[in-house]
TORTOR-111798 format. One record per residue: y, x, z of N, C-alpha, C, CB in turn; residue in three letters. Coordinates in steps of 0.2 Angstrom, whole numbers, plus 5000, padded with zeros to 4 digits. Each point is the difference from the previous one (the first is absolute). Glycine has a CB too. Example, Ala and Ser with C-alpha at 12.3 -4.5 7.8 and 13.67 -1.06 7.14 Angstrom:
# TORTOR-111798
497250665039500649965000500650045000499449915006ALA
501150074990500650045001500549965003499750064990SER
***
This chain:
# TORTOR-111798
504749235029499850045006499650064997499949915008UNK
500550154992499450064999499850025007500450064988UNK
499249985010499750015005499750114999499649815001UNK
500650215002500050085002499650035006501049994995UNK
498850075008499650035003500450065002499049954995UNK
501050065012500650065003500350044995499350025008UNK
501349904993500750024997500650015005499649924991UNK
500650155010500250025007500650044997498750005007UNK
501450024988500650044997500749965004499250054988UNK
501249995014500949955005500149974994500950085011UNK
499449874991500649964994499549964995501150114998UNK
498049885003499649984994500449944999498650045001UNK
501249914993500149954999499949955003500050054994UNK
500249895006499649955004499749944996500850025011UNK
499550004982499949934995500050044996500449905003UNK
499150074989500050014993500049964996499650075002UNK
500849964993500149944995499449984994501450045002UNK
498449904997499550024997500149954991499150045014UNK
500850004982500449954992499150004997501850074995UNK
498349875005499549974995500149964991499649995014UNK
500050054982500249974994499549964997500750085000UNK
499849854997499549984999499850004989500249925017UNK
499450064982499850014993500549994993498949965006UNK
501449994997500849984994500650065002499749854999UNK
500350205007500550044999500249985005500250024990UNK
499849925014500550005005499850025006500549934996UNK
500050085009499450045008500449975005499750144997UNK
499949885010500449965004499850065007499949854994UNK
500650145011500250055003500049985008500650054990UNK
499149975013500049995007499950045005499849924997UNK
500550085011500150075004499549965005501550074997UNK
497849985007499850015003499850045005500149954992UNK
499850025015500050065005499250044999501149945009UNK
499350124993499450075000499549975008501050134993UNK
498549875009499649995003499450055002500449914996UNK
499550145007499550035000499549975004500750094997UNK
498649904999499449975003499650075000500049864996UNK
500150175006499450055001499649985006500750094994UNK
499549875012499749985005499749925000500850105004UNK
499149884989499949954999499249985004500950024989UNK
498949925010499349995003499550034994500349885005UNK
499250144999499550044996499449964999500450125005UNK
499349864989499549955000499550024997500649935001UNK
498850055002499450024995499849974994499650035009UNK
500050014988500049974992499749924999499650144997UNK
500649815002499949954998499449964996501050045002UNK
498450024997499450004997499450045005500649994989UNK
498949995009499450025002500150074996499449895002UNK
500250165000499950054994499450024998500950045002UNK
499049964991499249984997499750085005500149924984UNK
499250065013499650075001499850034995499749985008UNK
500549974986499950074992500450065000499949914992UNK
499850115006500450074997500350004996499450045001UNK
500649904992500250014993500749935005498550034987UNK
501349925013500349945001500449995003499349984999UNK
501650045004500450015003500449955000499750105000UNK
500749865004500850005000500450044998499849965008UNK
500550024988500849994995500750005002499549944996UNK
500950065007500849954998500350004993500350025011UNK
499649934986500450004995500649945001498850064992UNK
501749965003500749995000500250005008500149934989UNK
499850145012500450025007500750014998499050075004UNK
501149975000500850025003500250034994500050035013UNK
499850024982500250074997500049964993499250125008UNK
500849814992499749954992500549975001498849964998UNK
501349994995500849985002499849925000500850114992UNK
498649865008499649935000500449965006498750064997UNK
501149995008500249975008500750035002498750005005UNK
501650044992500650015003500749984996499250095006UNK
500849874988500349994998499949905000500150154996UNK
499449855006499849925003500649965005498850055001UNK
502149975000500349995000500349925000499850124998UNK
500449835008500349944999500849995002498749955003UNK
501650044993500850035002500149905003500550154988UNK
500049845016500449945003500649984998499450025008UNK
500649924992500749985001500550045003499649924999UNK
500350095007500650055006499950074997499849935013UNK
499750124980500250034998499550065005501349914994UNK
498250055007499550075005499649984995500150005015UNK
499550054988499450044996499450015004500950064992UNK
498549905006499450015002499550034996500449925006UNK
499450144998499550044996499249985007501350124992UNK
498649855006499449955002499450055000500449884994UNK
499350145000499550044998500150094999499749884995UNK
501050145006500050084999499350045003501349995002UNK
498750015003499550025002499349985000500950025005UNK
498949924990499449965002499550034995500649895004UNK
498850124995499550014998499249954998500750105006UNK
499449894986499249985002499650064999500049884995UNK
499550095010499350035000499349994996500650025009UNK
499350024988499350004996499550035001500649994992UNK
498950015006499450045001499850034993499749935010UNK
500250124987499950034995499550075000501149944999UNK
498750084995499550045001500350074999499249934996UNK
500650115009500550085000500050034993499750035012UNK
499849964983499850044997500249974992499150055011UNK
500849884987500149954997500949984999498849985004UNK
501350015002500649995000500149925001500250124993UNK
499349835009500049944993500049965009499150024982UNK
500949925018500049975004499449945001501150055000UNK
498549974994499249995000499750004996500149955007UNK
499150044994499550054994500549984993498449995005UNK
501350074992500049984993499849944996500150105001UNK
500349864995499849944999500049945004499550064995UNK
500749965011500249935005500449954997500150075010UNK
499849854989500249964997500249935006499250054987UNK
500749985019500149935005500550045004498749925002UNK
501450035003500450065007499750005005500949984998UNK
498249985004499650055003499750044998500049945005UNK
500350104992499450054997500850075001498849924986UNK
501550065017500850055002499850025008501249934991UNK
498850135009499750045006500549975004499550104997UNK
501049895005500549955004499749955002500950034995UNK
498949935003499849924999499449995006500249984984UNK
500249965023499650005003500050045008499549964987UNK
500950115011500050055003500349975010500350094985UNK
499749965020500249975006500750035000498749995006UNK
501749934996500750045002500249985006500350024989UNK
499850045015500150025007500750005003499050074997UNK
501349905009500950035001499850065002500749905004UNK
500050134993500350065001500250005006500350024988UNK
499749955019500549995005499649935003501250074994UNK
499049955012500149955006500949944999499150135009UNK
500449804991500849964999499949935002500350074989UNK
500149895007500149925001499849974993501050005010UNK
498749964987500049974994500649964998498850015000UNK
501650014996500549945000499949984994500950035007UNK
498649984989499949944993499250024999501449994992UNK
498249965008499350014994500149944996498950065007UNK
501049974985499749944996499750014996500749965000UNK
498749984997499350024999500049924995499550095012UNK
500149934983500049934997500050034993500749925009UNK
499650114988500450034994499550034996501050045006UNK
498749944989499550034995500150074998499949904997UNK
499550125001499950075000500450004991498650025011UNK
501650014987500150024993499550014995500750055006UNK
499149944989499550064995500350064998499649914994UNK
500450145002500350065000500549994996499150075002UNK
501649934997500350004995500449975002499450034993UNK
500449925013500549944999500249995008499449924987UNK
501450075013500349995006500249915001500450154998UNK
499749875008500149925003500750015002498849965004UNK
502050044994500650024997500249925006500050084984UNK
499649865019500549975002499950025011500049884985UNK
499450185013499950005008499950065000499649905003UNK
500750144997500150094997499450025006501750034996UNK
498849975012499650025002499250005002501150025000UNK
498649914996499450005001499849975008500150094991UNK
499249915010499950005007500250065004499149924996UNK
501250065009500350065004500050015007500650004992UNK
499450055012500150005010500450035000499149995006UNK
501650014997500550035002500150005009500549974988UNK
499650105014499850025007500750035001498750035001UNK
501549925006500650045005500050055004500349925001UNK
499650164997499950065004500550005005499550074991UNK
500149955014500550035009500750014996498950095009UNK
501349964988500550044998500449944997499550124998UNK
500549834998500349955000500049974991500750045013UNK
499050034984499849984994499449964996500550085003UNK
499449914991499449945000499850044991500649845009UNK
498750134994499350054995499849954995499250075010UNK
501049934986499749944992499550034997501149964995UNK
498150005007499550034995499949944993499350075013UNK
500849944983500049944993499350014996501549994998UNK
498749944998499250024995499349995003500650104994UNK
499549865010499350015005499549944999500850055010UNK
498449944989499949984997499849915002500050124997UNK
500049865000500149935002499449995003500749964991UNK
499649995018499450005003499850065004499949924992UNK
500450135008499750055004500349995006499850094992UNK
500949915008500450015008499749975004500850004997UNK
499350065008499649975009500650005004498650075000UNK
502049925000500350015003500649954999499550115000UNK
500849845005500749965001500450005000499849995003UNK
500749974999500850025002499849995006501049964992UNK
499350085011500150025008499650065003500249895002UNK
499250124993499450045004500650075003498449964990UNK
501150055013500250085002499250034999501249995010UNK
499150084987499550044996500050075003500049934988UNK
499550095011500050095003500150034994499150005009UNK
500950084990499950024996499250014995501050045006UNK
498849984989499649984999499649935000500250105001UNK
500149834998499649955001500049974994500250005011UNK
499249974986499849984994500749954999498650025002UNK
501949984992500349944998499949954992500950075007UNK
498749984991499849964995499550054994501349915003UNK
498750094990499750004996500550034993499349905007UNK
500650164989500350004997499949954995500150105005UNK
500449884989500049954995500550024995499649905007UNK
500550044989500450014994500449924999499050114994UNK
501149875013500549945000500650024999499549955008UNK
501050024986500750015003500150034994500150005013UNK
500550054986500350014995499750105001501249884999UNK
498050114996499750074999499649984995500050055011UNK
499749984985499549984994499550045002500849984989UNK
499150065017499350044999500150005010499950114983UNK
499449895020499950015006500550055006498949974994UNK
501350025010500650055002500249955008500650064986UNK
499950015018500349985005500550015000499550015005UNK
501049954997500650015001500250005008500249944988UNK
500250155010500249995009500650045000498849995006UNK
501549985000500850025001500249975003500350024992UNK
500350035011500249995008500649984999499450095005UNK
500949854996500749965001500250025006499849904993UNK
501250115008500149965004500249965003499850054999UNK
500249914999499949905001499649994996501149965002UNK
498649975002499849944995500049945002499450074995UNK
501349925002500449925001500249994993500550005012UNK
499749904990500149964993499749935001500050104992UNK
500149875003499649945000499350004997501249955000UNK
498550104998499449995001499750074996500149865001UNK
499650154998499650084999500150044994499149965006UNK
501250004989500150034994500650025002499449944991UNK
501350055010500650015003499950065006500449854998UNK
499150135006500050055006499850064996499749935009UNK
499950094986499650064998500750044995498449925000UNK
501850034999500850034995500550025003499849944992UNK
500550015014500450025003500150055004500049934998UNK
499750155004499850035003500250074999499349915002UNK
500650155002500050064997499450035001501150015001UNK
498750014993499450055001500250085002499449914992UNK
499850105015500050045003499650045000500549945005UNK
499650124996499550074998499149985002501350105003UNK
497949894997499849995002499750075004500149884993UNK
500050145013499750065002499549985003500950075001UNK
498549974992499350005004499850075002499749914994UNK
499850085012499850055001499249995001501250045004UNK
498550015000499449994997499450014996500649985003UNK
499750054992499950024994499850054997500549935001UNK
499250104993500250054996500249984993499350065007UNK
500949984991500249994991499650054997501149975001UNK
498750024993499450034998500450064995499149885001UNK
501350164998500250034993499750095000501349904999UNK
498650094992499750054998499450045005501250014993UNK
498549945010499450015003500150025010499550044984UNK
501149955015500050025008500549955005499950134996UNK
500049835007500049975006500750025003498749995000UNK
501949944999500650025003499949955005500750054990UNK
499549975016499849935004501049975003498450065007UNK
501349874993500749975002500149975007500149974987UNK
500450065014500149985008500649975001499450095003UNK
500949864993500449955000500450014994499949995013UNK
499950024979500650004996500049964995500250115003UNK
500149874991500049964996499650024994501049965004UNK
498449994994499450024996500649994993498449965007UNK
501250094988500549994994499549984995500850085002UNK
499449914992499649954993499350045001501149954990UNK
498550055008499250024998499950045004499949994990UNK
500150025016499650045008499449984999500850005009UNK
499050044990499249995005499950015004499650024994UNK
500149915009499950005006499350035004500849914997UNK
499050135008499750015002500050005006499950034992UNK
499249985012500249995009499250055001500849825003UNK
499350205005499450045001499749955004500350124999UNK
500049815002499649965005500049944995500350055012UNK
499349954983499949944995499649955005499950074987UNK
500149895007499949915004499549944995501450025007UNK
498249954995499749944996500549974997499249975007UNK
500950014987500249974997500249934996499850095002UNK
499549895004499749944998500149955007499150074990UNK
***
């Protein structure tokens, strides 16, 4: 599926082909339909936002990286699931540093992430929390449960919110709850397949299979339009009113929030 924004020229396309190559030389080829989401669900930012100055939200391996968009599961029937295209972890890091915590930090509560409040982006249905999953040390991923402790939300529009990496034991939230926007789901962590404190979030649309590793792959990933927001660059304030954050935005807001 690509996906485009007032595409209106007569005769556009309705499908693209898209060729993927893989490392030994061989590629593989598949036709997909053009989609324009530009009217997609608009969701708020999925964090609290600090009140440092220095201390900001991230997205790293965004859209513009090739981490998440080449995160690709191809099938038997010869489809192609791009699960994570659009997906983003989020960090906390020092504006000025660049580092994602003091210098010399040797644990992963000493990572400005670690511990942090994470909020839905949207009003929904929970269709998965799991909690249980140990936290990581830094360096070292847990490869048999990727995505960690996690809450996945069914938005009105019919799409579903995967926050991952969450920490063990934070989740306040079920299968079934219904949640507002802004309501506490859990804790940031470093469960699942990450080596250093982070969020994982991304918009599918579906999430079916036989059970959550299958659901989180089978799927297509979907632009996440947030709004809400500003972006911090070369000192001036871009505000977003529903568009896809790209790798290392700085996030900024004039209505910050407790972080605790």
């Amino acid at each position: 599926m690509a996906l485009l924004s007032s595409l209106v020229a007569p005769g556009a396309p309705t499908n693209v082909t898209v060729k993927i190559q893989f490392v030994d030389g061989s590629d593989s080829r598949a036709d997909v339909p053009i989609i324009d989401y530009s009217n997609g669900p608009k969701l708020r930012f999925p964090l609290a936002i600090p009140m440092s100055q220095n201390i900001k939200w991230v997205p790293i391996n965004g859209f513009d990286t090739l981490y998440h968009r080449t995160a690709f599961v191809p099938t038997a029937t010869d489809e192609h699931f791009f699960a994570q295209r659009y997906a983003a972890n989020f960090v906390m890091g020092n504006i000025h540093t660049q580092q994602p915590a003091p210098i010399g930090a040797t644990t992963k509560e000493q990572h400005y992430a670690w511990n942090r409040k994470v909020i839905s982006a949207s009003a929904g249905t929970v269709v998965a929390a799991e909690d249980g999953n140990p936290d990581m040390e830094l360096g070292i991923n847990d490869f048999d449960h990727p995505l960690g402790n996690h809450v996945v939300i069914r938005h009105p529009d019919g799409v579903y919110l995967m926050y991952g990496h969450l920490r063990n034991g934070s989740i306040q939230v079920q299968t079934g709850d219904v949640v507002e926007v802004g309501q506490n789901l859990g804790r940031v962590g470093s469960s699942g397949q990450t080596d250093i404190p982070t969020l994982h979030f991304q918009v599918s649309d579906t999430w079916e299979g036989p059970d959550d590793v299958s659901r989180f792959g089978n799927s297509q990933g979907l632009p996440m339009l947030i709004e809400g927001i500003n972006i911090l660059k070369e000192r001036g304030l871009v505000p977003l009113k529903g568009v896809q954050m790209m790798d290392r935005d700085i996030v900024e807001s004039k209505t910050m929030e407790s972080i605790r």
